[in-house]
N, C-alpha and C positions, 0 to 999 in steps of 0.2 A: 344463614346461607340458603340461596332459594335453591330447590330442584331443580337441578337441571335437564333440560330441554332443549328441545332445537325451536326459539320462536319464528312463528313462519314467515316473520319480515326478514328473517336471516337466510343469507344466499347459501350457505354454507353449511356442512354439518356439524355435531359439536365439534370443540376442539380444533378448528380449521377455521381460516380469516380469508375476505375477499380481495384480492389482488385486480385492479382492472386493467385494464387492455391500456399495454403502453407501448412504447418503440423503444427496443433494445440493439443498444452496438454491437455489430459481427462484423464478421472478416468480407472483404469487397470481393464481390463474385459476378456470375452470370446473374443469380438469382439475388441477389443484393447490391448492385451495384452501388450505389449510394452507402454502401456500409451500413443501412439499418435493416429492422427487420420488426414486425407489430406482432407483440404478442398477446393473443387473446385473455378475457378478462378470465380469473381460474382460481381456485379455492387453494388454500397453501396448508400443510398443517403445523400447526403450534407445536414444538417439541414437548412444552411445558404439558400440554393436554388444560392448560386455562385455556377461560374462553378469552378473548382478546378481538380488541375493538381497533381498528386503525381507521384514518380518515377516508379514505377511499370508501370501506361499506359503510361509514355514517351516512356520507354525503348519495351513496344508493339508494341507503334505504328511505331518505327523506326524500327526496327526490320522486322518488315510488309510491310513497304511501302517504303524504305527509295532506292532499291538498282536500280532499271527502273526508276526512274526522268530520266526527258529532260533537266530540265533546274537545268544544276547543276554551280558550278565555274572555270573557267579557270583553266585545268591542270597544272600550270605554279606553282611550289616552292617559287617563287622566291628567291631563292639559301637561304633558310629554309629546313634545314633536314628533316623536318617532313609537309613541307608546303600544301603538298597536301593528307594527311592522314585522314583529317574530312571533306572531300567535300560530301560526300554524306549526312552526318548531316546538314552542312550549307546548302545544295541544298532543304532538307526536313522540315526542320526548318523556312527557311525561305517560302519556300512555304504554308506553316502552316499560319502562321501568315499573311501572305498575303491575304489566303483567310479566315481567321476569321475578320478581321479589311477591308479590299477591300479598301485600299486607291488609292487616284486617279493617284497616282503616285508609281505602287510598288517599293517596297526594293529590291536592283541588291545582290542575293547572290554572286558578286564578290566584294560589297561594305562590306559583312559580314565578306569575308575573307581576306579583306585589313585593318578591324578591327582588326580581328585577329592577322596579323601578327603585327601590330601597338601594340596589347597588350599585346603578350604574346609570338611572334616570334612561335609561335604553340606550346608550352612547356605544354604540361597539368597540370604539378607542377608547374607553375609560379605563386607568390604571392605580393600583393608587398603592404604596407603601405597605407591610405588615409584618410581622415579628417573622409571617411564615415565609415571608419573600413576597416581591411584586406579585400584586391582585390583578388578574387582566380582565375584561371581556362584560359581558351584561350578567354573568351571577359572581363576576370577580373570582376567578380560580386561580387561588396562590402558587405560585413556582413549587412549596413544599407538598402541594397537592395534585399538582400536577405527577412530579415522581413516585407520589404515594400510589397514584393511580397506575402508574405501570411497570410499581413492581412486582416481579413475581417471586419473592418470596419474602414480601412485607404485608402489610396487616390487611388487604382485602380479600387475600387468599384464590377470590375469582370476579370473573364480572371484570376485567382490567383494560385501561384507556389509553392506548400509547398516543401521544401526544405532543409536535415540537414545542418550543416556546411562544415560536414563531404562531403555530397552527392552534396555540389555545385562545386566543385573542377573536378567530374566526367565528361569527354568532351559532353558528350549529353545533361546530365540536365544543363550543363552552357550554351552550343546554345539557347536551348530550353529557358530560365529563362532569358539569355540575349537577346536575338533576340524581346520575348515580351518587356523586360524591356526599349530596342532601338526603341520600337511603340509610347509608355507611352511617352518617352523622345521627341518625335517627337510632339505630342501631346502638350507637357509643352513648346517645344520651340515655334511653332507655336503661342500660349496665350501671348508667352514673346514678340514674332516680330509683334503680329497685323497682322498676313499673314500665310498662308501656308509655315512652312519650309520646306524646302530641307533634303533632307537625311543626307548632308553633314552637315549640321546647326543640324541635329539631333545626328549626331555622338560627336559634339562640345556639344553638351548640355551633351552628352550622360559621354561626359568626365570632365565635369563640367568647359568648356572655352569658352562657347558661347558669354558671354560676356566680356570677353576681346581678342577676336578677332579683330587684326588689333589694339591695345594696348599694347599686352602684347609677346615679342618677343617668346618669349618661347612656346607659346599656337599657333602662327603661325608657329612655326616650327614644333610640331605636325602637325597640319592638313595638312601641307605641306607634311607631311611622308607618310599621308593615302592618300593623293593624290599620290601621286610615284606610291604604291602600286595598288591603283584600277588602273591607267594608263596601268602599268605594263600587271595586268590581263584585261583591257576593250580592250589593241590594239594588235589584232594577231602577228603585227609583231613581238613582244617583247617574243610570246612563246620560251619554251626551246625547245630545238632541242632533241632529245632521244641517 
């Protein structure tokens, strides 16, 4: 469980989610004739006292701080159409996350987007089947991951993603929702190994093949693919040429 704090991309202080400015129905008056009325953007608080993420302050705080990062992903497609179109998300997402949880080993946003491309070749409509329910979006977040995410009083305790079906499919709130959901999963794998995992043991859990790695040929040939990929992106020489 990381400490909590108020990080300073957050509009908000703990415990309290950003609400923006929308137009609400009221009674037709002098001062509303039209029957609506704009209510400004304003902090709400959580009864639960978790911290909770809704799409509104995602789509904020990216919007805000996403476009001057330093540490973003390797330029590189890797001859993916669209392979370098969400770096500044992966670049911001995962810095998010990094310093909400400060693990001793952070997460390489080139490890995000050799995810990415391992799941979904960057297709933002990409959907695909699984035990846990429909996979949606560019890190594939299952329907059973979805609800994991925002419940409050199931196993992430805090750190929670409300999310519709409809709105996990969107490329921000799927970084966003997967990127935590790849902490959590780091978290479970570590418990499962008796040790600190690896990123790479956490991507394997993350895809539900941790343990039958070096078992099961099929699950090595995955992680074999997201190895290609972060290679690809970690070794300059491999950039594309313009």
């Amino acid at each position: 469980m990381a400490i909590k704090r108020k990080h300073p991309w957050r509009k908000c202080p703990l415990g309290e989610h950003w609400v923006r400015e929308h137009e609400r129905r009221v009674s037709v008056s002098d001062k509303n004739p039209d029957g609506t009325t704009t209510v400004d953007g304003h902090c709400r608080k959580n009864p639960s006292h978790h911290e909770i993420f809704i799409p509104d302050e995602i789509h904020e705080i990216s919007n805000q701080y996403f476009k001057n990062l330093k540490k973003k992903p390797t330029p590189n497609t890797m001859n993916f159409p669209h392979g370098n179109d969400f770096d500044d998300l992966i670049a911001g997402w995962t810095q998010y996350w990094n310093e909400v949880f400060e693990p001793e080993e952070p997460l390489d946003p080139n490890l995000v987007k050799a995810l990415a491309a391992s799941e979904s070749s960057f297709e933002i409509g990409a959907s695909a089947d699984s035990k846990a329910g429909e996979a949606k979006g560019l890190i594939q977040v299952t329907e059973q991951t979805r609800k994991i995410l925002a419940d409050q009083k199931g196993e992430l305790q805090d750190f929670l993603v409300q999310l519709s079906k409809k709105e996990v499919s969107d490329p921000n709130l799927n970084l966003f929702a997967g990127i935590r959901w790849l902490f959590h999963k780091k978290y479970l794998a570590s418990h499962r190994l008796k040790r600190t995992a690896t990123w790479m043991e956490a991507i394997a859990e993350y895809k539900g093949i941790l343990n039958q790695l070096g078992k099961v040929p099929r699950s090595d040939r995955i992680m074999r693919n997201i190895e290609k990929y972060y290679t690809q992106l970690s070794n300059p020489i491999n950039l594309e040429k313009p």
